[in-house]
PDB file of N, CA, C and O in Angstrom:
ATOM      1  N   UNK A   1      18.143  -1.257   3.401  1.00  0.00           N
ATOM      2  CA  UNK A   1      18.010  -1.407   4.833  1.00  0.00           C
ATOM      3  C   UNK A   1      16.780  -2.214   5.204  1.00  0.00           C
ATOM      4  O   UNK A   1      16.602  -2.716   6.313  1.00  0.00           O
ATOM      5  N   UNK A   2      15.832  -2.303   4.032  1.00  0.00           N
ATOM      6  CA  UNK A   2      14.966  -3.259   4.637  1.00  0.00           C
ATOM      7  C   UNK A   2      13.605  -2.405   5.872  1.00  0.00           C
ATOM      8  O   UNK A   2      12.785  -3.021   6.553  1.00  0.00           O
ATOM      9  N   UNK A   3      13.780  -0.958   5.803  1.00  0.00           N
ATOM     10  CA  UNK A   3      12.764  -0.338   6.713  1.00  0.00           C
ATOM     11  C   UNK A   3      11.932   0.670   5.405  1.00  0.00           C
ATOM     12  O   UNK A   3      12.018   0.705   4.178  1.00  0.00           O
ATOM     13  N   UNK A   4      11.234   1.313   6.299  1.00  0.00           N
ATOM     14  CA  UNK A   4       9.854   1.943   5.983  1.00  0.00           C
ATOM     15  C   UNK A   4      10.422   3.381   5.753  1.00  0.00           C
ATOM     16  O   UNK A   4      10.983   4.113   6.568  1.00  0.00           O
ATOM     17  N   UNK A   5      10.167   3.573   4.590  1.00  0.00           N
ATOM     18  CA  UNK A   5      10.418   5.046   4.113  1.00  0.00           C
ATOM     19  C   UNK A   5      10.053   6.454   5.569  1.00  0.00           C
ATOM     20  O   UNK A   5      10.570   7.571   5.573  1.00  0.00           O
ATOM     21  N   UNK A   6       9.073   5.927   6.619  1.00  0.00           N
ATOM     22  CA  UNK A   6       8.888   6.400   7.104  1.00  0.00           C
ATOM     23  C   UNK A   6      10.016   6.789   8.202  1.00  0.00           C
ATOM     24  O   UNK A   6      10.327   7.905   8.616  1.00  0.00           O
ATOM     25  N   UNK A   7      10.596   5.346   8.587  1.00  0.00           N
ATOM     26  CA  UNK A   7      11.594   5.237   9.630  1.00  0.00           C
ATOM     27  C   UNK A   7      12.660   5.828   8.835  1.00  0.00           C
ATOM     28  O   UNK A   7      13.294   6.613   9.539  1.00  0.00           O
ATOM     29  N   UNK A   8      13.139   5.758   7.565  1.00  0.00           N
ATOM     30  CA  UNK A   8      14.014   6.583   6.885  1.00  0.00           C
ATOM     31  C   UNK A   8      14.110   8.050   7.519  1.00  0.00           C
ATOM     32  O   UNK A   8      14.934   8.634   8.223  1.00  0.00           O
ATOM     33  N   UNK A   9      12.662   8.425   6.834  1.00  0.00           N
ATOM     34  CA  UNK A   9      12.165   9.745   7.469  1.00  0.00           C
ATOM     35  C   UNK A   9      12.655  11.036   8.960  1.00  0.00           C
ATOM     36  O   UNK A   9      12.947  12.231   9.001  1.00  0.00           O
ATOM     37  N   UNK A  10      12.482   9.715  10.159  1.00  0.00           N
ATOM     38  CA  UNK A  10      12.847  10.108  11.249  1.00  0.00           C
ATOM     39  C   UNK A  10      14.392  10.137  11.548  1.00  0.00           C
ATOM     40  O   UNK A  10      14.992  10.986  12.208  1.00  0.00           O
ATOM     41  N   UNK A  11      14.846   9.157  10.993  1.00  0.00           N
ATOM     42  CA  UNK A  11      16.112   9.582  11.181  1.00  0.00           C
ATOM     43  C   UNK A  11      16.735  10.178  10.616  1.00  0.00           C
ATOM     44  O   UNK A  11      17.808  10.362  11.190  1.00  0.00           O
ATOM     45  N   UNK A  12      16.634  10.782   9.419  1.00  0.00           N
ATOM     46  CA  UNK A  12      17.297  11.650   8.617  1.00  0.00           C
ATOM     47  C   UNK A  12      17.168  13.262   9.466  1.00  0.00           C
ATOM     48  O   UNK A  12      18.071  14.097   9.411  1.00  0.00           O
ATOM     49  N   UNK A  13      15.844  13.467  10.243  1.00  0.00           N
ATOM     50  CA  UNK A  13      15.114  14.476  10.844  1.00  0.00           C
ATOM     51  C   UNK A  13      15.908  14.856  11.884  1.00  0.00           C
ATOM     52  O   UNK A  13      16.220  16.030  12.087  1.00  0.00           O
ATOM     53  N   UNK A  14      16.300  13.806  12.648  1.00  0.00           N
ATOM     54  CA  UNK A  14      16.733  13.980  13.921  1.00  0.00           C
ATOM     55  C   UNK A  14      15.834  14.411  15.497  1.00  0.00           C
ATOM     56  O   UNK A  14      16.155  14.676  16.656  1.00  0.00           O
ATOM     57  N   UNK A  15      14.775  14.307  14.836  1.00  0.00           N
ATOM     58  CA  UNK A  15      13.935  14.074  15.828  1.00  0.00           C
ATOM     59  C   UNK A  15      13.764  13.698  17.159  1.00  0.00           C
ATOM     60  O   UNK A  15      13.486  14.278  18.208  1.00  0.00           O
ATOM     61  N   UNK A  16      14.165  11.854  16.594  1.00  0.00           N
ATOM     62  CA  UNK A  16      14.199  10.820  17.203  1.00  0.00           C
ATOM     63  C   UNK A  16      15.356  10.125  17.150  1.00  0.00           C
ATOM     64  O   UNK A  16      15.817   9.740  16.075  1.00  0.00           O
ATOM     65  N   UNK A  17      15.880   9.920  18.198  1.00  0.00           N
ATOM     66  CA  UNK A  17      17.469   9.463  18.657  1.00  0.00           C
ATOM     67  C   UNK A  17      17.251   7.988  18.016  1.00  0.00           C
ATOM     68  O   UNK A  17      16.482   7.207  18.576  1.00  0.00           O
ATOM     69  N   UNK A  18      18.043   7.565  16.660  1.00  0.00           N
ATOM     70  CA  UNK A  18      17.765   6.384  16.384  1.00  0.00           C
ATOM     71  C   UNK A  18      18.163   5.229  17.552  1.00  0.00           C
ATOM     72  O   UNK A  18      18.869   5.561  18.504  1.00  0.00           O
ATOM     73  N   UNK A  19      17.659   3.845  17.409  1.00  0.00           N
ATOM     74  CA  UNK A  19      18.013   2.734  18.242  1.00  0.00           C
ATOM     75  C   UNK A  19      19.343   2.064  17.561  1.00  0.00           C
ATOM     76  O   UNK A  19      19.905   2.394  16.517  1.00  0.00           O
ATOM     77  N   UNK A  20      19.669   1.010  18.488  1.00  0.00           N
ATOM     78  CA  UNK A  20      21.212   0.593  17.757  1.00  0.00           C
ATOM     79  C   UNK A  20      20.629  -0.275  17.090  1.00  0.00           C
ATOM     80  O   UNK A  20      21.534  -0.683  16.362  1.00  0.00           O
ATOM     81  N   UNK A  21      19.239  -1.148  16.703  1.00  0.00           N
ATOM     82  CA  UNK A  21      19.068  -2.004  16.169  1.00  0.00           C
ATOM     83  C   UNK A  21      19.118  -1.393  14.672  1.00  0.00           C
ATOM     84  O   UNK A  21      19.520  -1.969  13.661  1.00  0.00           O
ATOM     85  N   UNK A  22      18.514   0.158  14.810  1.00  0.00           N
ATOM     86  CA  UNK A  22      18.404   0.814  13.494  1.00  0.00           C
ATOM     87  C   UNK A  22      20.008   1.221  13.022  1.00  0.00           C
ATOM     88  O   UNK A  22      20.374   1.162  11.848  1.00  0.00           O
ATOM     89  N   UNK A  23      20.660   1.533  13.859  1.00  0.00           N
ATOM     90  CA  UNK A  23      22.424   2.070  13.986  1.00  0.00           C
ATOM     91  C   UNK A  23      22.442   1.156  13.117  1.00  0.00           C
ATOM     92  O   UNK A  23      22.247   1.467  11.942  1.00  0.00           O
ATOM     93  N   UNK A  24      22.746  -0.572  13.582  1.00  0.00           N
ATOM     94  CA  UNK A  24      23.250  -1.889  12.840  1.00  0.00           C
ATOM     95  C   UNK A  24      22.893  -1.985  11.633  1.00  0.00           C
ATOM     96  O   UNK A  24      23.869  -2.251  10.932  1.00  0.00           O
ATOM     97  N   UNK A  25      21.416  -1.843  10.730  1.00  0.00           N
ATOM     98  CA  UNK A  25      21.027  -1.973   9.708  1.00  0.00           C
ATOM     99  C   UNK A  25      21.513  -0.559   8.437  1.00  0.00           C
ATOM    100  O   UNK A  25      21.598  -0.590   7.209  1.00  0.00           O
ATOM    101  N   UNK A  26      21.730   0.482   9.370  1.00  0.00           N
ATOM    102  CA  UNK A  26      22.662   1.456   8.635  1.00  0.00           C
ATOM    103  C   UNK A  26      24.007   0.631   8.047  1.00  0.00           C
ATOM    104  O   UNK A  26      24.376   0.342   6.908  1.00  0.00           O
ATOM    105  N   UNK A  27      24.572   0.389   9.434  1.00  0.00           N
ATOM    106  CA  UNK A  27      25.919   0.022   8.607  1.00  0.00           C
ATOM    107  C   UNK A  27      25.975  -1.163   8.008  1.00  0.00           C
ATOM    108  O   UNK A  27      26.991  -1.215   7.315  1.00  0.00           O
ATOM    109  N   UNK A  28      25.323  -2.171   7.956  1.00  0.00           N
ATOM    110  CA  UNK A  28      25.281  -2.893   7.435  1.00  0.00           C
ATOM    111  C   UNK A  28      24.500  -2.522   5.839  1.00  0.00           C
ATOM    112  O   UNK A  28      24.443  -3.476   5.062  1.00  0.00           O
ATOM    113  N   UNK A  29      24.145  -1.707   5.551  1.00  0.00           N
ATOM    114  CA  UNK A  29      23.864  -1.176   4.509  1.00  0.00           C
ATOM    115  C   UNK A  29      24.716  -0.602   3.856  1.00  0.00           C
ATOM    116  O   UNK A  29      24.897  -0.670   2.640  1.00  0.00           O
ATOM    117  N   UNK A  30      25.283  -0.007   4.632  1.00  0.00           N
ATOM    118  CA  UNK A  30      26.704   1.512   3.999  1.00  0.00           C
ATOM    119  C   UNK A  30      27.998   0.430   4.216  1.00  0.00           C
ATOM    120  O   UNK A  30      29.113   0.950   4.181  1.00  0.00           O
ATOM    121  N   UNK A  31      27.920  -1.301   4.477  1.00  0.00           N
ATOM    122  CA  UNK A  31      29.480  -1.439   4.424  1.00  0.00           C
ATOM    123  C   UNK A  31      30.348  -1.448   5.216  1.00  0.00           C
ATOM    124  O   UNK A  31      31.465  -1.902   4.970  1.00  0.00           O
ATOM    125  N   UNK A  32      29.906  -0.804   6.632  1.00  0.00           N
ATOM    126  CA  UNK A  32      30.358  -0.116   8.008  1.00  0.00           C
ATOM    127  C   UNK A  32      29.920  -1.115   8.758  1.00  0.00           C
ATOM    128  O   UNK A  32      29.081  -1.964   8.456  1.00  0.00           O
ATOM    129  N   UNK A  33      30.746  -0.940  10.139  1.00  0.00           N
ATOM    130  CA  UNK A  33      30.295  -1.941  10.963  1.00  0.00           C
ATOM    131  C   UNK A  33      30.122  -0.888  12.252  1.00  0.00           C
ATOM    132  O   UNK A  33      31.062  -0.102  12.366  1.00  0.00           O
ATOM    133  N   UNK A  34      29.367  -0.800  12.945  1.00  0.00           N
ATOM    134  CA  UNK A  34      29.036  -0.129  13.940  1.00  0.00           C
ATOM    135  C   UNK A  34      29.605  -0.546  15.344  1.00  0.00           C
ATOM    136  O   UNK A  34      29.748  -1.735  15.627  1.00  0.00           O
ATOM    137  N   UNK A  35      29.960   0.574  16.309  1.00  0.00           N
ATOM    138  CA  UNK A  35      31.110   0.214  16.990  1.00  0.00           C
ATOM    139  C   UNK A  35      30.812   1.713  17.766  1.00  0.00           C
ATOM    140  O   UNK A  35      31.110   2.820  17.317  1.00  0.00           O
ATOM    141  N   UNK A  36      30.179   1.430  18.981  1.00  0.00           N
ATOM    142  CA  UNK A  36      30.014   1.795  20.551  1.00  0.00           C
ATOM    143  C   UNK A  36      31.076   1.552  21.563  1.00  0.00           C
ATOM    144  O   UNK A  36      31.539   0.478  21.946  1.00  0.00           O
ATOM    145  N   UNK A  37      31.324   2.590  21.867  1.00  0.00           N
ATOM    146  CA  UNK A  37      32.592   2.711  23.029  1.00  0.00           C
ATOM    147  C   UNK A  37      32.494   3.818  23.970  1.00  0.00           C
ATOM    148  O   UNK A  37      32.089   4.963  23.772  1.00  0.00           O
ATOM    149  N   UNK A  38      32.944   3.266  25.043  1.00  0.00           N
ATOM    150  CA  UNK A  38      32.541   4.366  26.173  1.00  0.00           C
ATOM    151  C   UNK A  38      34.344   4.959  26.669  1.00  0.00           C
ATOM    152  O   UNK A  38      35.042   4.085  27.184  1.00  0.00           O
ATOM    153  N   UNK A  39      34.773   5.912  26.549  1.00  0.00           N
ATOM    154  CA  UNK A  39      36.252   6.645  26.765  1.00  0.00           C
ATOM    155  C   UNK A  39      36.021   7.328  28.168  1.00  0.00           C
ATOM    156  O   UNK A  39      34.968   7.392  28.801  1.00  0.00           O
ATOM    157  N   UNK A  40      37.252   7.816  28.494  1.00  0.00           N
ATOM    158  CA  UNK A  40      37.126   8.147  29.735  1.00  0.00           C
ATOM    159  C   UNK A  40      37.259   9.906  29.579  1.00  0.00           C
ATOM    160  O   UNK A  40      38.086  10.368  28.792  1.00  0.00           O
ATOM    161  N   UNK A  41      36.529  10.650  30.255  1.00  0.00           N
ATOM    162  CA  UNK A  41      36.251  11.682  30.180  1.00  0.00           C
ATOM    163  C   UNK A  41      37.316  12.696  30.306  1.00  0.00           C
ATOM    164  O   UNK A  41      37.041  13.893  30.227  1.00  0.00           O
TER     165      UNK A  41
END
């Protein structure tokens, strides 16, 4: 992924609501393509 063991860190934690820039570099790591959609309630 190209980040900091640290930022690993937080998101594994759940802490901190990852960003989609971090979302994108997940899936682009795991193979996945990331994919946001809003449904109707």
């Amino acid at each position: 992924m190209k980040t900091t063991q640290s930022a690993v860190a937080r998101l594994e934690s759940g802490r901190v609501p990852p960003s989609t820039r971090t979302l994108e570099k997940v899936a682009r790591a795991t193979g996945t393509r990331l994919r946001i959609r809003f449904e109707p309630a």
